[in-house]
C-alpha positions in Angstrom: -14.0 -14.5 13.5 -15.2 -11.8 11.3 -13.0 -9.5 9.1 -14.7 -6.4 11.3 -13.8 -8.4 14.7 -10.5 -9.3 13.6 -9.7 -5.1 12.7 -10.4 -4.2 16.6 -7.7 -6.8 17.9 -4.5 -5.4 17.6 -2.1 -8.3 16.0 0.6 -9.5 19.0 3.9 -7.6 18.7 6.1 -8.1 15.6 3.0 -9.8 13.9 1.0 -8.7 10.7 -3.1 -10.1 10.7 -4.3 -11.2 7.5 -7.7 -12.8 6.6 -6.9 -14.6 3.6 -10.0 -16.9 2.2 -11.6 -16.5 5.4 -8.6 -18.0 7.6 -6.7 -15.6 10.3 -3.0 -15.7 8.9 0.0 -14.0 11.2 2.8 -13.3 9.7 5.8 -12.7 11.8 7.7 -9.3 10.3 11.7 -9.3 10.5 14.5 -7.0 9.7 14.8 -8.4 5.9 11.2 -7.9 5.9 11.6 -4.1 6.3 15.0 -3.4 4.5 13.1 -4.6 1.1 10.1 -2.1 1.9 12.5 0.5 2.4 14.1 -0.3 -0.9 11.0 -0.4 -2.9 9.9 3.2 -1.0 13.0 4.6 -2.1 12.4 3.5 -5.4 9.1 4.9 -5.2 10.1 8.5 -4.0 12.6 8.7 -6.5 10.0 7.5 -9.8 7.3 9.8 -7.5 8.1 11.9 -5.1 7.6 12.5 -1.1 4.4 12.4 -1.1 3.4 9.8 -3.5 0.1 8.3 -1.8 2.0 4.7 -0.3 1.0 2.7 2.4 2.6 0.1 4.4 1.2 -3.0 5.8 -2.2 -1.1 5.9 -5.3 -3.3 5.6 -7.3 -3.1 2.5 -10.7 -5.1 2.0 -11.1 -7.1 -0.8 -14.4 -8.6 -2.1 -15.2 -12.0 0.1 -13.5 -12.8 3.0 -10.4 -10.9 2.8 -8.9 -8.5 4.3 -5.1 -8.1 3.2 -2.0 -6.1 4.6 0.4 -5.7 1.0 3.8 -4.8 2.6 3.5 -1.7 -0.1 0.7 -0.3 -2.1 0.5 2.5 -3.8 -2.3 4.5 -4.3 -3.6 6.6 -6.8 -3.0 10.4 -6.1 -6.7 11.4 -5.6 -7.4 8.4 -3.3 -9.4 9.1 -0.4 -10.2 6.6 2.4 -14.3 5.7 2.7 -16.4 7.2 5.6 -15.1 4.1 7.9 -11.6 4.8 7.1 -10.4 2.1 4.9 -8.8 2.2 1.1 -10.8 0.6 -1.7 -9.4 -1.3 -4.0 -9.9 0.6 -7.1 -7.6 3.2 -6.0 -4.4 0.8 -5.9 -2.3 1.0 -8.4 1.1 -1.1 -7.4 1.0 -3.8 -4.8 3.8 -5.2 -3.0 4.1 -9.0 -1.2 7.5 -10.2 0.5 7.1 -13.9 0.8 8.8 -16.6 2.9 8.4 -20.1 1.8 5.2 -20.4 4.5 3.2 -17.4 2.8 4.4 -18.3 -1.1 1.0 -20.5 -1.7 -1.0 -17.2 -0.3 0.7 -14.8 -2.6 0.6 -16.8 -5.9 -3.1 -18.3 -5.0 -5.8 -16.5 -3.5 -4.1 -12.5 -3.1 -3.1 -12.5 -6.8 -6.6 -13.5 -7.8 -7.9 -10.7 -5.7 -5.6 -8.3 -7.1 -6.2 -9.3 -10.4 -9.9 -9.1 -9.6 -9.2 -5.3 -8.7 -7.5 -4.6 -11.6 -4.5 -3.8 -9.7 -2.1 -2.5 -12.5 1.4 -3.7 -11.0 1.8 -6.9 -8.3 5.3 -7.8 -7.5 5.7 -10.5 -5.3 9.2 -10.2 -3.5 10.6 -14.1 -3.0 13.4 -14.5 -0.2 13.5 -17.7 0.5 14.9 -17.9 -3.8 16.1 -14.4 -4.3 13.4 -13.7 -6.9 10.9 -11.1 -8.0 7.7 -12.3 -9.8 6.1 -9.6 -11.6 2.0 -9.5 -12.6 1.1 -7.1 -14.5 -2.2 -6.1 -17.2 -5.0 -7.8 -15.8 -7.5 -9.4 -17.5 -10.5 -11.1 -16.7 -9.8 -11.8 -13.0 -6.2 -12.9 -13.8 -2.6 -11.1 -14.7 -1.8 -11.9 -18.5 1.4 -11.1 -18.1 4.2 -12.7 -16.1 7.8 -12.0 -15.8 10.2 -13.0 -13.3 13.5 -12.2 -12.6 16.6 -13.2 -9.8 18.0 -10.6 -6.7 20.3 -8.6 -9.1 18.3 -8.4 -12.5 16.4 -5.0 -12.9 12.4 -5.3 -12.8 11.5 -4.0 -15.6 7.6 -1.9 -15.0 8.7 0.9 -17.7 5.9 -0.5 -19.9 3.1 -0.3 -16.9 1.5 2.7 -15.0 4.8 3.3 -13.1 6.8 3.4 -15.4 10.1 2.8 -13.5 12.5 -0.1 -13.8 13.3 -1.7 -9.8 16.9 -2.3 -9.3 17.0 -5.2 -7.6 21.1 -5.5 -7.1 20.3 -4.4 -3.0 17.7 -6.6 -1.8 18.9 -8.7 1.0 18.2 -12.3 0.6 16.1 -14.1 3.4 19.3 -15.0 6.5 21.6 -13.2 4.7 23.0 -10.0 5.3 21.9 -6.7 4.4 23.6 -6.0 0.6 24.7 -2.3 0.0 22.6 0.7 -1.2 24.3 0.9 -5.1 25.4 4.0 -5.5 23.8 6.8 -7.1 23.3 7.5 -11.1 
């Protein structure tokens, strides 16, 4: 199946399609799946504003066969999509992936090297299976030089990248668990 045939089916009902290294992955989506996008959007208005350019689970081609659904990427302001309606690469600046112990080799392996490729300022890779973050950032040569990680409750710290924020981290639920409170307000 081609990347092209793949976009015309619509994915079964609670399911993401991927086409990572030329392989159909579907990813069930679950209700800890969206409570972390919904953090990081919050975090994302408040660095950004309302109408920061963010997408959701939106496919974006990549050079070879892949065509990839980041639960968040944000876009450069001036983005604009191409005359067939889809996002290039170049115009991402922050990716997001929440991983499960299934989709962890896909996230470190072949969709950070294509990020990297990209020159994708900012990957996070959300863990909750462990209840970590794993940061990428400045890349390099078709790889992140820099790597940080940090456990559900340490701040990420991005203030030294092109978002400039710092992710508080203290709410995000942990895969089975339940849903940890909003911290309040500074």
């Amino acid at each position: 199946m081609t990347i092209e045939q793949l976009e015309q089916l619509p994915p079964p009902e609670g399911y993401k399609s991927e086409v990572v290294d030329g392989n159909v992955l579907m990813t069930p989506r679950r209700t800890v799946h969206w409570q972390l996008i919904r953090r990081i959007l919050w975090a994302l208005d408040d660095r950004f504003g309302r109408h920061t350019n963010v997408l959701s689970e939106v496919p974006v081609r990549f050079p070879g066969p892949h065509s990839y659904c980041p639960a968040i990427a944000k876009l450069r302001d001036d983005a604009k999509t191409d005359s067939e309606g889809r996002w290039h690469p170049a115009d991402i600046e922050f990716v997001t992936e929440i991983i499960s112990t299934r989709s962890a080799q896909h996230a470190h392996g072949p969709k950070k090297a294509a990020y990297a490729k990209a020159k994708i300022p900012v990957y996070l890779v959300i863990d909750l299976n462990e209840g970590k973050c794993h940061a990428y950032t400045a890349p390099k040569d078709g790889d992140y030089t820099t790597a940080t990680r940090v456990t559900f409750g340490t701040d990420v710290d991005l203030t030294q990248t092109p978002l400039n924020l710092t992710l508080e981290t203290a709410a995000f639920p942990r895969d089975g668990g339940p849903p940890r409170q909003r911290p309040p307000q500074r």
